[in-house]
C-alpha positions in Angstrom: 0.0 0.0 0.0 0.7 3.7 -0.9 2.4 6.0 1.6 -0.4 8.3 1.9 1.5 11.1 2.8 3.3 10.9 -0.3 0.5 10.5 -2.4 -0.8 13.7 -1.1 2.8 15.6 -1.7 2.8 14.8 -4.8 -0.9 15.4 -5.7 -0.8 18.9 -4.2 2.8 19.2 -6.3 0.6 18.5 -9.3 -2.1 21.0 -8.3 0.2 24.0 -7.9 1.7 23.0 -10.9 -1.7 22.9 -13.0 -2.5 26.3 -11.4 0.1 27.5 -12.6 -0.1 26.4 -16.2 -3.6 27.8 -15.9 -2.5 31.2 -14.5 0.0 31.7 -17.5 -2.0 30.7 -20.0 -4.2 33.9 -19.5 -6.9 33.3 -21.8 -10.0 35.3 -21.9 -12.7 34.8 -24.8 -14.4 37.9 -23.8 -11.9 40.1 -24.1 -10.2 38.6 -26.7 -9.8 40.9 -30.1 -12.3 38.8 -32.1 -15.1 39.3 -30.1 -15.1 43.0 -29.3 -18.5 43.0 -29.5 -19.4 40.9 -26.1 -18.1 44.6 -24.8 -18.9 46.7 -26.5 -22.4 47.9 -28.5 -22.2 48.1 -32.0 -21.9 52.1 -33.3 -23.5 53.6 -36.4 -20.5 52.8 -38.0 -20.6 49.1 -37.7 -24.4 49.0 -37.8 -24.1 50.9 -41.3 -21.4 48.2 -43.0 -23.6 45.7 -41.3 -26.8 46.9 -43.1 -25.0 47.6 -46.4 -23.6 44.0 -46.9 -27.2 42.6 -45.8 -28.6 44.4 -48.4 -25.8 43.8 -51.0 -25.9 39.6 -50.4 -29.6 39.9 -50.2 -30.0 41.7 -54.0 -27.0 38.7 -55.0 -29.3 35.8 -54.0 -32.0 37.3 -55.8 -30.2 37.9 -59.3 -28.9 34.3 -58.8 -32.2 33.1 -58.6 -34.2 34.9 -61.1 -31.2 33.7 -63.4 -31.4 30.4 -62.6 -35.1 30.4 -63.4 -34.6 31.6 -66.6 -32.1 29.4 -67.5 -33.9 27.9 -70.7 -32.4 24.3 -69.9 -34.8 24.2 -66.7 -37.6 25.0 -68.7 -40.7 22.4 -68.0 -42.6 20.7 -70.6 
């Protein structure tokens, strides 16, 4: 049988070293630079770009699909 003393060294050995490891790793999603907007609220700026690109990607899907139905190939009987 184990020395349980020594079991117990060691373990709390291994716990300050795992603490540490945790300390320096220092990683914080929240903070981190790409998620700045868990911080922050979004500005005109952003909200503007935002709106913009909806609409842009938005008009795209639309002029794909009207030119995919008129593609004569797809044409029914």
């Amino acid at each position: 049988m184990a020395n349980p003393k020594a079991f117990l060294s060691n373990l709390q050995k291994r716990v300050v070293w795992l603490e540490l490891e945790v300390a320096s790793y220092n990683y914080n999603p929240i903070s981190s630079n790409l998620l700045q907007l868990g911080n922050s609220m979004m500005d005109d700026q952003d909200l503007g770009f935002f709106a913009n690109f909806l609409g842009i990607f938005i008009f795209v899907l639309v002029i794909a699909y009207h030119y995919v139905m008129a593609d004569p190939k797809y044409e029914g009987n």
